[in-house]
C-alpha positions as CSV (number, residue, x, y, z in Angstrom):
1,X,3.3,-19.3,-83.8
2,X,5.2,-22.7,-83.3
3,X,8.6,-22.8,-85.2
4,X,7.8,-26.8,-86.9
5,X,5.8,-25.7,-90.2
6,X,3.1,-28.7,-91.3
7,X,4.6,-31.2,-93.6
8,X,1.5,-31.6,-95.1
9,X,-0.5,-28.9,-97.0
10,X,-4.0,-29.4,-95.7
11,X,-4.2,-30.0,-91.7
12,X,-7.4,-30.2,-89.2
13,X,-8.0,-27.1,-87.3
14,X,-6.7,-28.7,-84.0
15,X,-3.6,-28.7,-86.0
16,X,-4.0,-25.7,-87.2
17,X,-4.3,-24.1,-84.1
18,X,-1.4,-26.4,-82.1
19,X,0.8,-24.4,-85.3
20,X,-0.7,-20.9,-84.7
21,X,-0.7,-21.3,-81.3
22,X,-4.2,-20.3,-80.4
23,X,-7.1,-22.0,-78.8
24,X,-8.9,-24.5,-81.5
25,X,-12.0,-22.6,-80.5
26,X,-10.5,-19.1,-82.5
27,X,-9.7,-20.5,-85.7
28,X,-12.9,-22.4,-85.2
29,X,-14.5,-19.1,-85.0
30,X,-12.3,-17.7,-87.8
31,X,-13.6,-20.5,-89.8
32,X,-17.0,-19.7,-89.2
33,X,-16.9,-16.0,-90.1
34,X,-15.0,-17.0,-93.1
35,X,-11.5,-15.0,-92.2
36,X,-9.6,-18.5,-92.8
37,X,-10.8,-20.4,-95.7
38,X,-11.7,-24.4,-95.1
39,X,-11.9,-27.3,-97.7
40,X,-13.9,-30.5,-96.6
41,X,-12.0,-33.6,-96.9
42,X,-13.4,-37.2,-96.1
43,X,-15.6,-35.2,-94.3
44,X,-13.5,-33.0,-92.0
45,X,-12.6,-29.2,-92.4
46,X,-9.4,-29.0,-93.3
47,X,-7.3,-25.8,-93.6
48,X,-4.4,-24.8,-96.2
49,X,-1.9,-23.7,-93.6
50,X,0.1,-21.3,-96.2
51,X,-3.5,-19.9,-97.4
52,X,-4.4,-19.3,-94.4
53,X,-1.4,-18.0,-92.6
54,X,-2.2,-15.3,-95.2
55,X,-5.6,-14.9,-95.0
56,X,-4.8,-14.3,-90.9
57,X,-2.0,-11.8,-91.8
58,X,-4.1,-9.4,-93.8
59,X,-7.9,-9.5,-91.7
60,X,-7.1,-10.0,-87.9
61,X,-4.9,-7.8,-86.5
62,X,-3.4,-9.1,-83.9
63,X,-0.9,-6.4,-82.4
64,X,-3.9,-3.7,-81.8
65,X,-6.8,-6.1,-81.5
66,X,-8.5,-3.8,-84.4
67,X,-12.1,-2.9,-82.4
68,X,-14.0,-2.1,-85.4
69,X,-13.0,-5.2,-87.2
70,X,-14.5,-7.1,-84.3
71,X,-17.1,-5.4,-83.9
72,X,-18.2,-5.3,-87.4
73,X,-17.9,-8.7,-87.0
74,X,-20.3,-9.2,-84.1
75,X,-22.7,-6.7,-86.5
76,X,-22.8,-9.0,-89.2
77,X,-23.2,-11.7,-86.6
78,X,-21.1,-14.7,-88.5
79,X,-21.5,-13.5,-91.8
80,X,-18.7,-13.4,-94.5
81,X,-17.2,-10.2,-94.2
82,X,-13.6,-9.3,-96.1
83,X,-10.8,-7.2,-94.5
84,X,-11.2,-3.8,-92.6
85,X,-14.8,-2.6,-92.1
86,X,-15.8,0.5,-94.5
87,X,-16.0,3.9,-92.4
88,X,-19.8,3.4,-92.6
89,X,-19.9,0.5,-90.7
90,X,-17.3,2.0,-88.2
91,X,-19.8,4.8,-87.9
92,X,-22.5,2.5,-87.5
93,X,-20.8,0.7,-84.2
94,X,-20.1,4.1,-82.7
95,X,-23.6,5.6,-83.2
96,X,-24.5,2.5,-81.7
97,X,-22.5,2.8,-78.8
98,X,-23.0,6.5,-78.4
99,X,-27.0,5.7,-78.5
100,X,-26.7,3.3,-75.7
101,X,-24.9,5.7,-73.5
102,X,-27.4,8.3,-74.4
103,X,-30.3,6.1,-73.0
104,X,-28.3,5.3,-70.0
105,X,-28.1,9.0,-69.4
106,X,-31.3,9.8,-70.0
107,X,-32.3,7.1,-67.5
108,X,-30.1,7.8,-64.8
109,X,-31.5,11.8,-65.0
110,X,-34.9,10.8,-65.4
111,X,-34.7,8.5,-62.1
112,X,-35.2,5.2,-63.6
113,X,-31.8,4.1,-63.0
114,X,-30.1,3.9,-59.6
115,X,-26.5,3.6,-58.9
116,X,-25.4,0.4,-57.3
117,X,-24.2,2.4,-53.8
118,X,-27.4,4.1,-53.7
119,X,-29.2,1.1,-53.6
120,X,-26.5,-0.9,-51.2
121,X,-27.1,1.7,-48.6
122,X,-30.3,1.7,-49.0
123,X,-30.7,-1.7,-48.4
124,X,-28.2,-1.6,-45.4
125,X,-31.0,0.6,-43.6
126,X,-33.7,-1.4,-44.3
127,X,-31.8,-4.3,-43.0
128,X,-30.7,-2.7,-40.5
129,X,-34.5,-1.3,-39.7
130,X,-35.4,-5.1,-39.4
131,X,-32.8,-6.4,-37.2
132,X,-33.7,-3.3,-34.8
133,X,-37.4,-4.2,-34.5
134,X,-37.0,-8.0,-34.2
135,X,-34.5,-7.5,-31.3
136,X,-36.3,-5.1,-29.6
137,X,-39.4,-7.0,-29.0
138,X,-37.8,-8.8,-26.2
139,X,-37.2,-5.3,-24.2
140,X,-40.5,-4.6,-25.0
141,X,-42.3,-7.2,-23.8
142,X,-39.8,-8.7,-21.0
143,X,-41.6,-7.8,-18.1
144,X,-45.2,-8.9,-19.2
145,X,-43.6,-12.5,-20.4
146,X,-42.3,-12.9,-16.8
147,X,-45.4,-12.1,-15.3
148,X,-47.2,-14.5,-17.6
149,X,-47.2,-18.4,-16.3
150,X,-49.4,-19.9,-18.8
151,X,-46.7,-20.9,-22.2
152,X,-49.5,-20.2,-24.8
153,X,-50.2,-16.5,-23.9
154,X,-46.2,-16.5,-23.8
155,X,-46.6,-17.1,-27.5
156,X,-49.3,-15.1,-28.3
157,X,-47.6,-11.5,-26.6
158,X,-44.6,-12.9,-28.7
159,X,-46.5,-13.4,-31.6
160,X,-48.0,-10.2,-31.2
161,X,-45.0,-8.0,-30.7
162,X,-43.5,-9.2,-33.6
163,X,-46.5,-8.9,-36.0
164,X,-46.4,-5.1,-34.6
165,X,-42.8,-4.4,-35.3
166,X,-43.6,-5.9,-39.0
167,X,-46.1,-4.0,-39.6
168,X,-44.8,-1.0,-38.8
169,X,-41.4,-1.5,-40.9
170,X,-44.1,-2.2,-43.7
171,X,-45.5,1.3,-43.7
172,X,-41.9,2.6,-43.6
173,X,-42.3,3.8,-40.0
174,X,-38.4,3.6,-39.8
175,X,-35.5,6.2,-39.5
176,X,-31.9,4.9,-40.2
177,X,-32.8,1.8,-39.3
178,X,-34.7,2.2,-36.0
179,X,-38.8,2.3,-35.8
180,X,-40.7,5.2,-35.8
């Protein structure tokens, strides 16, 4: 909070927030949710600074960043809410949480979730698998191309070849990324 108090008694939010020293969008927020009180004049929130400097001191608290205070407040998704959640809603937020992680287990058990290295090594083989084939059809096929004269047969062993390798790394004919 900036040492110069407002002269005045109402002040914008901007204002507010230059004195507070947090981000306008905050005590925009607070605003919203109804923590900090607002009183419309010619058409502009305004804020009393003393009001709310106490309505900030008693429902946000700012040293521990109270979780179930912000997270009842994401519950109640913008609506008024006063002070401290009641232990029922605290109880609410960590059955929630606790039912999430329970489906995330159950998932992970059941197969239907995969952990990220899993799948990064798994797609390192099959990239690796498709590298392998494409660069091998050249050995393949190196001694027939040089025997070949006429360009468009050139292109159809080529063409060939490749459509082979494919097809074969479609039907997961591939070990640590080399072809079956």
């Amino acid at each position: 909070m900036s040492q110069k108090k407002p002269k005045e008694q109402y002040i914008s939010i901007v204002e507010y927030a230059r004195y507070r020293g947090l981000s306008q969008p905050r005590i925009s927020e607070l605003v919203k949710t109804g923590t900090i009180n607002h009183k419309k004049i010619d058409r502009r929130k305004m804020i009393d600074w003393k009001l709310a400097d106490e309505e900030y001191a008693k429902k946000v608290d700012v040293s521990s960043r109270n979780f179930a205070y912000l997270e009842n407040e994401k519950l109640t998704k913008g609506k008024k809410s006063k002070g401290t959640p009641d232990i029922y809603s605290s109880k609410a937020v960590k059955e929630q949480y606790n039912a999430e992680l329970a489906k995330l287990e159950y998932e992970q058990k059941s197969g239907m979730l995969l952990s990220a290295e899993e799948v990064k090594k798994e797609a390192f083989v099959l990239a690796k698998a498709v590298r392998n084939a494409i660069l091998n059809v050249p050995q393949k096929i190196a001694a027939e191309i040089a025997s070949e004269i006429d360009p468009h047969e050139v292109e159809v062993m080529l063409g060939r070849e490749l459509r082979e390798a494919l097809e074969q790394l479609s039907q997961g004919r591939f070990v640590d990324g080399d072809i079956r």
